[in-house]
FILO-373072 format. One record per atom (N, C-alpha, C, O): x, y negated, z negated; residue in one letter. Coordinates in steps of 0.02 Angstrom, whole numbers, padded with zeros to 5 digits, always signed. Each point is the difference from the previous one (the first is absolute). Last residue first. Layout:
BEGIN
XYZA ...
***
This chain:
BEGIN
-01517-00439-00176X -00010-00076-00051X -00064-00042-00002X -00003-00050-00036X +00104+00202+00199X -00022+00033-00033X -00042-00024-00072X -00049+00020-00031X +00224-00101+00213X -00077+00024+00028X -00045+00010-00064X -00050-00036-00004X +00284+00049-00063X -00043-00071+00016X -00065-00001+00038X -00048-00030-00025X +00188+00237+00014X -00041-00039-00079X -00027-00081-00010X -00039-00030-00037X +00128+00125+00251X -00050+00036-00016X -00048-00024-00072X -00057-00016-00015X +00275-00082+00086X -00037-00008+00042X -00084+00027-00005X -00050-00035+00011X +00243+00110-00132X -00017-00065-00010X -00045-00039+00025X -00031-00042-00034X +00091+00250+00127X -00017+00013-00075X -00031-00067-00026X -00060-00007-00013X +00186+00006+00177X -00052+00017+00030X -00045+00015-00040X -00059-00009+00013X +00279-00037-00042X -00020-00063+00030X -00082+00001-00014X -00035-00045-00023X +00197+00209-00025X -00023-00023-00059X -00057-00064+00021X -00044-00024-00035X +00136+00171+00207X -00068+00032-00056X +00023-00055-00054X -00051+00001-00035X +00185-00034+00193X -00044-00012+00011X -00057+00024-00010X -00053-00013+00028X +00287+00013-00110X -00024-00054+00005X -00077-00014+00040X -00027-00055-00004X +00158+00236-00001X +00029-00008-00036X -00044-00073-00036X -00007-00005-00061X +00001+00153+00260X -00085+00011-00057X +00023-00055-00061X -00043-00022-00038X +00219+00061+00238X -00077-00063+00012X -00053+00024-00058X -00055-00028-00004X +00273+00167+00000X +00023-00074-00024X -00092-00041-00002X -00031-00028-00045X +00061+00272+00089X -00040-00020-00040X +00001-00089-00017X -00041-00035-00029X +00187+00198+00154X -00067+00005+00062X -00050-00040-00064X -00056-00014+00022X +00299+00000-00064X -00024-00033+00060X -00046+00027+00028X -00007-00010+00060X +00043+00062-00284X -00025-00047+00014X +00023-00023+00067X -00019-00058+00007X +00069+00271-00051X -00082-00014-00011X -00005-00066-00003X -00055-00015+00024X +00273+00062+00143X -00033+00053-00088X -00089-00031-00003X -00037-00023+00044X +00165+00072+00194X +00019-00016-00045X -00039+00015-00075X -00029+00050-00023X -00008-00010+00295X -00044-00034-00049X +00035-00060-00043X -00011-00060+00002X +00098+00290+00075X -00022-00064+00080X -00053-00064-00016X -00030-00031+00043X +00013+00250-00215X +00055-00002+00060X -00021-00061+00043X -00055-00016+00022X -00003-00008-00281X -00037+00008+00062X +00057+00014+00058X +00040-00045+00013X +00050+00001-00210X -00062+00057-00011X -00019+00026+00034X -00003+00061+00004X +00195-00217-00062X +00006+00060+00063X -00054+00048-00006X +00006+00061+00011X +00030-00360-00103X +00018+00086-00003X -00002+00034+00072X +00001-00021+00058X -00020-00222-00073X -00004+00006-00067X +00009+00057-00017X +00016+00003-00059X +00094-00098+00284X -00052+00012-00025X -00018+00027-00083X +00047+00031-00025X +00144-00148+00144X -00048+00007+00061X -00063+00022-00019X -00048-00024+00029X +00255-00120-00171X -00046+00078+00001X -00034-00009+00048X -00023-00057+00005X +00136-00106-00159X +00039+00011+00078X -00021+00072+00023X +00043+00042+00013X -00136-00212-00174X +00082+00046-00040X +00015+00061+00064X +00030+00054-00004X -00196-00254+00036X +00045-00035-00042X +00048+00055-00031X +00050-00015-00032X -00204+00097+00187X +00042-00037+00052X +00040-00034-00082X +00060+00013-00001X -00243+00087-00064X +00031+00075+00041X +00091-00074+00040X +00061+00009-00003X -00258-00115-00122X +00054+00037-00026X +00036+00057+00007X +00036+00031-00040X -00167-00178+00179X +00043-00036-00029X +00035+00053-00032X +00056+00017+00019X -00225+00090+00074X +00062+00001+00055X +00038-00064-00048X +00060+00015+00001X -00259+00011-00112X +00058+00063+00003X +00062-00001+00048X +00057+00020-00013X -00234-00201+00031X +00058+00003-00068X +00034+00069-00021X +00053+00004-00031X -00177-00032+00233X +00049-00038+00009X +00033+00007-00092X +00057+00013-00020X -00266+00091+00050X +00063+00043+00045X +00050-00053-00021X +00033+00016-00049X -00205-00098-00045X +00018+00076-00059X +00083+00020+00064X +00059+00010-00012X -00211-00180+00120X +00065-00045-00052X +00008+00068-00081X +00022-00013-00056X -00192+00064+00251X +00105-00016+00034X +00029-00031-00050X +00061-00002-00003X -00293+00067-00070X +00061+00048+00014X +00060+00003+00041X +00048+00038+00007X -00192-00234-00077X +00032+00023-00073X +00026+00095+00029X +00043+00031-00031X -00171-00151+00207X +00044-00044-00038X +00041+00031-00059X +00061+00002+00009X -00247+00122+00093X +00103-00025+00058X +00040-00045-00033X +00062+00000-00001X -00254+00077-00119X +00025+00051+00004X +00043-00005+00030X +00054+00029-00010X -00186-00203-00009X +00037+00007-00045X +00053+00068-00026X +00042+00004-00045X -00200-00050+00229X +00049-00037-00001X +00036-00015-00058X +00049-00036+00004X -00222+00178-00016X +00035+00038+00071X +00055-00053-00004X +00056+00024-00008X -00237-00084-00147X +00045+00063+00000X +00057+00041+00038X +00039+00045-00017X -00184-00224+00074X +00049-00026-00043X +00032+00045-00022X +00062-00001+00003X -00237+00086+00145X +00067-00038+00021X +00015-00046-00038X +00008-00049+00037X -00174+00153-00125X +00059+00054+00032X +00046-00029+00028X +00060+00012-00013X -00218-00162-00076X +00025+00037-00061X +00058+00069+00026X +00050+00022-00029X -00202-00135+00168X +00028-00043-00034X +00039+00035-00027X +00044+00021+00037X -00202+00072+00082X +00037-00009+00020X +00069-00031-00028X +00056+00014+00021X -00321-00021-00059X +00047+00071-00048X +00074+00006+00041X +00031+00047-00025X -00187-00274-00014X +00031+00060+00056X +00044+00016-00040X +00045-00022-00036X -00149-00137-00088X -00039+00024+00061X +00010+00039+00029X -00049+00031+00020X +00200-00059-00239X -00045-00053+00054X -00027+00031+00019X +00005+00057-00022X +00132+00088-00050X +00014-00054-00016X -00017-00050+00054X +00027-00016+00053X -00065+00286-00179X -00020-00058+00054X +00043-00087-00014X +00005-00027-00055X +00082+00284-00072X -00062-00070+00011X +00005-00016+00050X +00054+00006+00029X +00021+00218-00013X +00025-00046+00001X -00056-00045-00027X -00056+00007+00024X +00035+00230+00051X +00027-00019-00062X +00026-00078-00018X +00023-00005-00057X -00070+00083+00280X -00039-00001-00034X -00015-00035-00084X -00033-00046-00023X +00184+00103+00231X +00016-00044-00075X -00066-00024-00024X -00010-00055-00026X +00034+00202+00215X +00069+00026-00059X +00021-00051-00068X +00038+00001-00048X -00204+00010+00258X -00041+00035-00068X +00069+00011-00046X +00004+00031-00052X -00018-00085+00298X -00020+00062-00015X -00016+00021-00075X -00023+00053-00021X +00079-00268+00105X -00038+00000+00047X -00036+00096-00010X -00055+00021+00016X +00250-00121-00120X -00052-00034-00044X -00051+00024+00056X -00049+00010-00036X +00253+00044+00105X -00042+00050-00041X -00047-00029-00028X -00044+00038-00020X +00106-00175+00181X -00024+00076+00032X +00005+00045-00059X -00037+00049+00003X +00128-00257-00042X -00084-00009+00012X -00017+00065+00030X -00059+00016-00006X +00281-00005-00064X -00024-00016-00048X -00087-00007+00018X -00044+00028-00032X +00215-00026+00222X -00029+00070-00036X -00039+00014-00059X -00035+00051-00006X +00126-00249+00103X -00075+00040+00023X -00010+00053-00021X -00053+00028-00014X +00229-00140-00086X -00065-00039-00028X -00051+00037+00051X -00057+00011-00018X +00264+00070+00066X -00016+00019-00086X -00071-00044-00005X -00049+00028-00026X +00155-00073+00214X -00015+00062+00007X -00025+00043-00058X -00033+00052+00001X +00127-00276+00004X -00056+00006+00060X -00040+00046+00019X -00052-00004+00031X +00255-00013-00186X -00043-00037-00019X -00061+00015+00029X -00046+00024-00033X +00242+00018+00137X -00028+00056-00064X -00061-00031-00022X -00052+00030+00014X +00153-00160+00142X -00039+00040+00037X -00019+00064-00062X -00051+00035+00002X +00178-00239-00072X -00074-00001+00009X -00031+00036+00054X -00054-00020+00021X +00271+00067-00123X -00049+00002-00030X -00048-00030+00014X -00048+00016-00036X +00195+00012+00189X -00019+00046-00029X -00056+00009-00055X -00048+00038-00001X +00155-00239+00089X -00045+00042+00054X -00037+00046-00011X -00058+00005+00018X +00223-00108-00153X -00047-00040-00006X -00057+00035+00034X -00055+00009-00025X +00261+00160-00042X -00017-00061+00032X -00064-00023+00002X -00045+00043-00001X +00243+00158-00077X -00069-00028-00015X +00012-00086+00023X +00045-00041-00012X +00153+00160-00002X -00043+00031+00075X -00076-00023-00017X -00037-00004+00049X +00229-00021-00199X +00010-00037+00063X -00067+00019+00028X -00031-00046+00024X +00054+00013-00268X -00031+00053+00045X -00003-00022+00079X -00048-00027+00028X +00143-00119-00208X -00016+00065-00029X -00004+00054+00021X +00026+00050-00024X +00048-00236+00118X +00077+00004-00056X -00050+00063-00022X +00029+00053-00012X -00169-00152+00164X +00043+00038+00034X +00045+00019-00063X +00010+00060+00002X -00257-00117+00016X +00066+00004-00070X +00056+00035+00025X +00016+00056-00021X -00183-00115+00185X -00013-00037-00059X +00023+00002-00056X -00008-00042-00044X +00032+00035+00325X +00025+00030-00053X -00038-00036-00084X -00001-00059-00018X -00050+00040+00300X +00014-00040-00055X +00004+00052-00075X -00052+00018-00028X +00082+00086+00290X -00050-00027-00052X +00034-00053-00052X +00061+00001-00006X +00027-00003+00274X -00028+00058-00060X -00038+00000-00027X -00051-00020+00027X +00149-00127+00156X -00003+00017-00052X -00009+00033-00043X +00021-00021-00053X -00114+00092+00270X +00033-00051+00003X -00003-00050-00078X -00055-00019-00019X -00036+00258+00027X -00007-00066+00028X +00059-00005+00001X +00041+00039-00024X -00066+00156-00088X +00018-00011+00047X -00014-00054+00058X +00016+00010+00058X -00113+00029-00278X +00073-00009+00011X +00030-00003+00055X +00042-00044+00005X -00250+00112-00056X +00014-00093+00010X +00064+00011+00024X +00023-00012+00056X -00086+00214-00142X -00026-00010+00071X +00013-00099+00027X +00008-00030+00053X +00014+00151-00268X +00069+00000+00060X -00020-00001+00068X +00032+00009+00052X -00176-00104-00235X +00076-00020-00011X +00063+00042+00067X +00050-00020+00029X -00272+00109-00066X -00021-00069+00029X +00077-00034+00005X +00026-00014+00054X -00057+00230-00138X -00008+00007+00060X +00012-00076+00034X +00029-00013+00053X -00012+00050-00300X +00062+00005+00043X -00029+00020+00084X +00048+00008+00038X -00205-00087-00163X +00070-00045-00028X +00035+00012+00020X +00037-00043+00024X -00218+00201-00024X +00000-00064+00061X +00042-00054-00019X -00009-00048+00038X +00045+00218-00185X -00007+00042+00050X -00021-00092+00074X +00033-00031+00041X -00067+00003-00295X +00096+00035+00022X -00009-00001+00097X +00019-00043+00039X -00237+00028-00142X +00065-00039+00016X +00046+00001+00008X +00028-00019+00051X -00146+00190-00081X -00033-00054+00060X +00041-00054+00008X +00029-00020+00051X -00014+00147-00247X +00036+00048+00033X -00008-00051+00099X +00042-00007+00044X -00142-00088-00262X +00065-00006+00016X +00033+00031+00046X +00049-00026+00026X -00277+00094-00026X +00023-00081+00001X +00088-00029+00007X +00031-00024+00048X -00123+00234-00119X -00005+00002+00041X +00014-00072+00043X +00039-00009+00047X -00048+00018-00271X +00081+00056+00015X -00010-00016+00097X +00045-00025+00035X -00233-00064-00173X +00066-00026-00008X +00032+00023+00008X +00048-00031-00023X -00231+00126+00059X +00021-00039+00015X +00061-00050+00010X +00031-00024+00048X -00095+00194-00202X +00025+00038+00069X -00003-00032+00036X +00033+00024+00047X -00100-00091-00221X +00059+00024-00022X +00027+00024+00081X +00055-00003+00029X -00261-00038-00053X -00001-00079+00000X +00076+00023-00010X +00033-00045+00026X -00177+00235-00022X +00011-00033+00039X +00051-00075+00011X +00023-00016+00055X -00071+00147-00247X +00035+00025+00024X +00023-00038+00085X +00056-00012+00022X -00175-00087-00237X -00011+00024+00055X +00040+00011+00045X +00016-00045+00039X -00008-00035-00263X -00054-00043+00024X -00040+00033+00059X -00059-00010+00014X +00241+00119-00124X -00051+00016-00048X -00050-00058+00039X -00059+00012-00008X +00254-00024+00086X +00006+00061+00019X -00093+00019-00024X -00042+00029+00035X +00168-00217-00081X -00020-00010+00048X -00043+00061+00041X -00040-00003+00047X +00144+00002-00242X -00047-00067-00004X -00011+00028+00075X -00040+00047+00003X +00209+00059-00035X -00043+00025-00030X -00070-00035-00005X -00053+00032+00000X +00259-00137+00080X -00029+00055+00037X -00041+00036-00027X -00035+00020+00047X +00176-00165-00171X -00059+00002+00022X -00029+00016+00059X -00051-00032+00015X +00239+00107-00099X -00019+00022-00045X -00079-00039+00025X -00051+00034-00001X +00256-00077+00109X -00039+00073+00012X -00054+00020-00046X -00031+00051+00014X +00137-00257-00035X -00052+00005+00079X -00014+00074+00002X -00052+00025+00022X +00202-00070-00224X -00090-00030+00029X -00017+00011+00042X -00052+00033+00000X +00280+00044-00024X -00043+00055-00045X -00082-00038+00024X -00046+00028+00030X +00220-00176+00061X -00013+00087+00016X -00049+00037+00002X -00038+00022+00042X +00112-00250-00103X -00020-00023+00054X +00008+00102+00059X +00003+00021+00058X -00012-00071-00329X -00039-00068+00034X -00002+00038+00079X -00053+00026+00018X +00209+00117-00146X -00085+00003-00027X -00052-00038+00029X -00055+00023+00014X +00303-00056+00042X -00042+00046+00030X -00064+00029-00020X -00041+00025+00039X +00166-00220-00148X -00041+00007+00080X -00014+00040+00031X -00042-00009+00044X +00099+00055-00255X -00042-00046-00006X -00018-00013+00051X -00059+00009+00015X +00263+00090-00021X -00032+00046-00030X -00067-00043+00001X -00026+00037+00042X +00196-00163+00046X -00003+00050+00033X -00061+00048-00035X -00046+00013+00040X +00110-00201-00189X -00024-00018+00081X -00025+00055+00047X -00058+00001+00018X +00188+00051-00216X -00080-00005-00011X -00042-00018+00054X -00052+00027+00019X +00259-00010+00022X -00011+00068-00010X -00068-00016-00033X -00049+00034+00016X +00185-00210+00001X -00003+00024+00089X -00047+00076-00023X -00028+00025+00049X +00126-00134-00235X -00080-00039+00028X +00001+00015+00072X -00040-00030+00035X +00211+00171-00139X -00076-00010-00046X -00020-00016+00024X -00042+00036+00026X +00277+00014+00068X -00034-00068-00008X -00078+00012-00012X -00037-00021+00045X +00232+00151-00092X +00036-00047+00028X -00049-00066+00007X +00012-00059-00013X -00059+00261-00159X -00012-00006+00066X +00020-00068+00025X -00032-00047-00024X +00008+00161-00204X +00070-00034+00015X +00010-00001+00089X +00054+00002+00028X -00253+00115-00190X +00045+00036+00066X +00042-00044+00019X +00023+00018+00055X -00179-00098-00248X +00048+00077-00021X +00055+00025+00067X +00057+00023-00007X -00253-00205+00029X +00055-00021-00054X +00049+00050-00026X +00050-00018-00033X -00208+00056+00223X +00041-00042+00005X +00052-00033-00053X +00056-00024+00010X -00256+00178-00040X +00069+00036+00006X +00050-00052+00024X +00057+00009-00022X -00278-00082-00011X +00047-00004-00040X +00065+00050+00003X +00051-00007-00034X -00225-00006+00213X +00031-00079-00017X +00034+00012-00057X +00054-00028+00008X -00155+00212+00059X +00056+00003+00046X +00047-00075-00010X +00059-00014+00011X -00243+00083-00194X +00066+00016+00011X +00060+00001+00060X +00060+00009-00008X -00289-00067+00025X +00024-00038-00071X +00074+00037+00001X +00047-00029+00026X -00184+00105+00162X +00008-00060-00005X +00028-00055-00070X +00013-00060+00000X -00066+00296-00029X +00038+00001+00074X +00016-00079+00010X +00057-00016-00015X -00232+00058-00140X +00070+00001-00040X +00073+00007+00059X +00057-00020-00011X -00294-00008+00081X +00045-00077-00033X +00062+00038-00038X +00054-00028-00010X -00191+00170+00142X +00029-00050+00050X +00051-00068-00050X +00048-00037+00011X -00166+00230-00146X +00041+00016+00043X +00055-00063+00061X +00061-00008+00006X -00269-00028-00116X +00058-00003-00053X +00057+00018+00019X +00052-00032-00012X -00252+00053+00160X +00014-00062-00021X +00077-00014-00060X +00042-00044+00002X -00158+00245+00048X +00045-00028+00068X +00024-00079-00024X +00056-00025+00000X -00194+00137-00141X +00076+00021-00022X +00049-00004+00069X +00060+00012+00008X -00270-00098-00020X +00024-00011-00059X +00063+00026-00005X +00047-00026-00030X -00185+00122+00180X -00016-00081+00032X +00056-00035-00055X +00037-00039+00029X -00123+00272-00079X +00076-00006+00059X -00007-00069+00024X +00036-00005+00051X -00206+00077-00230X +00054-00005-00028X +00058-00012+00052X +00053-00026-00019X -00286+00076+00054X +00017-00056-00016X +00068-00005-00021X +00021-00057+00015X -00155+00195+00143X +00055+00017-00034X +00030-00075-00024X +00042-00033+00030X -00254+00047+00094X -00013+00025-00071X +00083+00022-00041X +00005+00016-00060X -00023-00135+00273X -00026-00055-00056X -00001+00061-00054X +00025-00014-00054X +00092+00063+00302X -00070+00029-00035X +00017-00032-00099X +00036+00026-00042X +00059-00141+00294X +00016+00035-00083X -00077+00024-00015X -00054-00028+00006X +00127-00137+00197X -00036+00078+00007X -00007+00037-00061X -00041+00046+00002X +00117-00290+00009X -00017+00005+00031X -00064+00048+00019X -00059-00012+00013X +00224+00001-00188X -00055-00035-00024X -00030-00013+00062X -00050-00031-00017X +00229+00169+00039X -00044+00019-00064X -00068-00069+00012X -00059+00011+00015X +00236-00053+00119X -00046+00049+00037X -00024+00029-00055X -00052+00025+00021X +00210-00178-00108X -00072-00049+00073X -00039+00073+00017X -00061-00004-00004X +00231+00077-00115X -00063-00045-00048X -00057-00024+00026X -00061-00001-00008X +00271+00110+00132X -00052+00047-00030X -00055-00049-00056X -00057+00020-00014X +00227-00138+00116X -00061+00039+00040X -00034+00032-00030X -00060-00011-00006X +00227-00078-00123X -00055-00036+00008X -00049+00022+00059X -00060-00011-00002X +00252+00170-00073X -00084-00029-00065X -00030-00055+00032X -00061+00002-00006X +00246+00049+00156X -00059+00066-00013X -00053-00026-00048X -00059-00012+00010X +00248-00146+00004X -00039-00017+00056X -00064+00073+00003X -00059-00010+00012X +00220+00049-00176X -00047-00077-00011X -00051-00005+00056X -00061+00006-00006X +00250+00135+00027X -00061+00041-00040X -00045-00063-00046X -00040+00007-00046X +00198-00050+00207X -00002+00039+00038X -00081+00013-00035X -00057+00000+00025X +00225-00141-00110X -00041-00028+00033X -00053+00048+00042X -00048-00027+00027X +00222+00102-00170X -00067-00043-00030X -00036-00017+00061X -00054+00027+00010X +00216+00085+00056X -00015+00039-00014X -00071-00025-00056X -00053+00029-00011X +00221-00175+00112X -00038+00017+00025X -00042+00066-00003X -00035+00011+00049X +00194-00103-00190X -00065-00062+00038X -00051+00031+00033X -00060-00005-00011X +00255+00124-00060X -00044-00010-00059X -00051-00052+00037X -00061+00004-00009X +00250+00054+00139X -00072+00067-00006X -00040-00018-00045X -00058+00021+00004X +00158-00245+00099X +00051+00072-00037X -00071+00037+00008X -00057-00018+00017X +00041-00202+00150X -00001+00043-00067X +00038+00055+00001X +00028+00029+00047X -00049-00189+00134X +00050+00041-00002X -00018+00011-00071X +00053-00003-00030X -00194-00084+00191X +00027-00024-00050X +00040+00028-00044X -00016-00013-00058X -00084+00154+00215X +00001-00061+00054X +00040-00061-00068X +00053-00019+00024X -00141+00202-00102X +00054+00042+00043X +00046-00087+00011X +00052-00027-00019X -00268+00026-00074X +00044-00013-00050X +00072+00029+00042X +00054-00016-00025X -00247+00031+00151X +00002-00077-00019X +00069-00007-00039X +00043-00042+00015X -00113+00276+00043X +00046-00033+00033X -00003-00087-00007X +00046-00032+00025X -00168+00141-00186X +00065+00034+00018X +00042-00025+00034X +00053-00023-00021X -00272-00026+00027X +00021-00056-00057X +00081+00045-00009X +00047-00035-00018X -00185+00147+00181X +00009-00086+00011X +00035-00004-00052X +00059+00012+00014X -00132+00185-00058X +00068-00017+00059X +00000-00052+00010X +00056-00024-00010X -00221+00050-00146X +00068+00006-00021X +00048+00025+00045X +00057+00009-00020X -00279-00062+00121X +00025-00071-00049X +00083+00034-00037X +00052-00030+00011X -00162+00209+00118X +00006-00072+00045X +00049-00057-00039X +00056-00022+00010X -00162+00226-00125X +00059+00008+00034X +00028-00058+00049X +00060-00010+00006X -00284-00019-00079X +00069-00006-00070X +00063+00029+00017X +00051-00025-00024X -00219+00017+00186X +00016-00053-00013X +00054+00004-00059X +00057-00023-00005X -00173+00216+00075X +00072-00011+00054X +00010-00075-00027X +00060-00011+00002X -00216+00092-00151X +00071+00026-00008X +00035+00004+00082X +00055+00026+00008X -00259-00112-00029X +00051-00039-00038X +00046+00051-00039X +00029-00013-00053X -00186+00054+00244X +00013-00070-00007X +00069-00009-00031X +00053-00019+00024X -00169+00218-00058X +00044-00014+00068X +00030-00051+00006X +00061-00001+00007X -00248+00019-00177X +00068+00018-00012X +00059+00030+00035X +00050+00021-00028X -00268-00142+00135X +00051-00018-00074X +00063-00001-00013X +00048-00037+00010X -00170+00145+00205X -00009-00017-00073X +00060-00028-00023X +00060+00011+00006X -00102-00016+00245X -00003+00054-00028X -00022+00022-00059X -00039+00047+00004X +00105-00258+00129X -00077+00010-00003X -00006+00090-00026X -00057+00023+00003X +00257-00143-00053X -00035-00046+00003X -00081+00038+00033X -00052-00009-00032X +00235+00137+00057X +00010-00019-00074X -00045-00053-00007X -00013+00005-00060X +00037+00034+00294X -00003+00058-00050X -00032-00002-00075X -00055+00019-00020X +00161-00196+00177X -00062+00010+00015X -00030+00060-00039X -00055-00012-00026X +00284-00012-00018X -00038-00045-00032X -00070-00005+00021X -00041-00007-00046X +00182+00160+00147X -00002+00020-00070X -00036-00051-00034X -00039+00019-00044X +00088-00026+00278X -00061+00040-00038X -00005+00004-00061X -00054+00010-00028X +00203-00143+00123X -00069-00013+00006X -00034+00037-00040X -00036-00013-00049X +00257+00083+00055X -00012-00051-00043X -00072-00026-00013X -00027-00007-00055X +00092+00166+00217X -00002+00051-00072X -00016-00081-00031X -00058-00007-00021X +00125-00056+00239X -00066+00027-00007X -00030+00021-00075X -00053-00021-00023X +00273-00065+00058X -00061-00039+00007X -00045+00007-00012X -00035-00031-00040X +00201+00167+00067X +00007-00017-00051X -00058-00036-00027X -00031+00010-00052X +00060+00066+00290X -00028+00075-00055X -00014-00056-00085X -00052+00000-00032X +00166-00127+00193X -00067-00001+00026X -00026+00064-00059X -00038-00011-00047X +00250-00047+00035X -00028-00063-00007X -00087+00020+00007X -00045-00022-00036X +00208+00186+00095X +00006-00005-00069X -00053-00054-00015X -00046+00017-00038X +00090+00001+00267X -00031+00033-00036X -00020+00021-00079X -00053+00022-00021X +00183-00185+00134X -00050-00042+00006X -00050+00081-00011X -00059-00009-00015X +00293+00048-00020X -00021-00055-00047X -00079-00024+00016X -00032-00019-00049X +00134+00265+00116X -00001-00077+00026X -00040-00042-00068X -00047+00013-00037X +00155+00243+00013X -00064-00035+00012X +00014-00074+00010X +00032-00029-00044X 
***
């Protein structure tokens, strides 16, 4: 099977599965997500060369905190007792992966708390608030995928279509990501923010406060904060795919690579949006 077929079948199953899981139920939702977040935070810890013990925490850490965000999201409230013992659960996982450091004579501890800790920060969270987002309105979740997916997509149409000028494109983290350019991202950009007023135009951010006068407002900050903070999730994975000399973070997706190169842009741009939201909200 050809690579640009692999690429395309792979693609497709990927879409769907998240367009799926997002307007299907719930608990669709978030058990392909919790399978999501502890392959991510897997191959995160792959990618920082942890032992099995790291990452086998990190694996079943990054699970309790989804599963918490999506308890207190969708959780049926009368089983009082599993909110509590997720909770205890996540800290004794988190209390002991930091003190086994004083018992395992590990070459270097503060690289391993570092490692174990940032993948909770800049992993296990963004997936975990997906749920927030999920519980405000399925729609507004499915935005943001769709969005990023818009961008990506007229970033690289716009970028290789310049390219072929006279000069080229202006490169914007060539030492990071040769092929992303100035061009690119402001034709992604261009294409993500209309698309942003064309779902606001059908009712997809409804859910949203108003900000000001026009119900317009508030989607396209959303939309540009979705290009902004999801090329700088891509570019900092490609930093750390390129700083230990890897083409891609796994082998999940055929023709793809692993889960965080189709997940690197949520990495950073659901927390944005979140933030964004809870400030509206204020």
């Amino acid at each position: 099977m050809s690579n640009l077929i692999q690429r395309t079948l792979s693609g497709a199953v990927y879409v769907a599965l998240v367009v799926a899981s997002i307007l299907v139920h719930p608990i669709f939702f978030g058990v392909l997500f919790l399978v999501v977040s502890i392959l991510a935070a897997r191959e995160f810890m792959w990618l920082r060369g942890a032992d099995w013990f790291l990452r086998i925490a990190s694996m079943k850490a990054s699970a309790l905190l989804f599963a918490m965000a999506w308890w207190v999201a969708f959780g049926e409230w009368n089983i009082t007792w599993l909110m509590p013992l997720l909770i205890a659960l996540y800290l004794v996982i988190v209390g002991t992966t930091l003190i086994s450091e004083l018992f395992r004579k590990a070459p270097d501890p503060i690289k391993n708390w570092g490692d174990f800790l940032g993948c909770q920060g800049m992993i296990a969270l963004p997936f975990a608030l997906m749920n927030g987002l999920m519980m405000l309105s399925p729609y507004i979740l499915l935005a943001l995928f769709i969005l990023i997916w818009l961008n990506d997509s007229g970033a690289y149409c716009v970028g290789s279509l310049l390219s072929k000028r006279k000069g080229g494109n202006h490169k914007m983290f060539p030492r990071v990501s040769p092929n992303k350019s100035w061009e690119g991202l402001i034709g992604g950009a261009v294409v993500a923010i209309a698309a942003g007023y064309l779902l606001e135009h059908f009712g997809w951010f409804n859910a949203l406060p108003a900000l000001g006068e026009c119900r317009f407002i508030a989607p396209m900050i959303f939309s540009l904060l979705v290009v902004v903070f999801g090329t700088l999730g891509d570019l900092m994975e490609s930093l750390l795919k390129r700083t230990i000399g890897v083409k891609d973070s796994g082998k999940f997706m055929p023709g793809h690579g692993g889960v965080l190169d189709r997940f690197d842009s949520i990495l950073l741009a659901t927390p944005a949006v979140v933030v964004f939201i809870w400030l509206l909200m204020l």
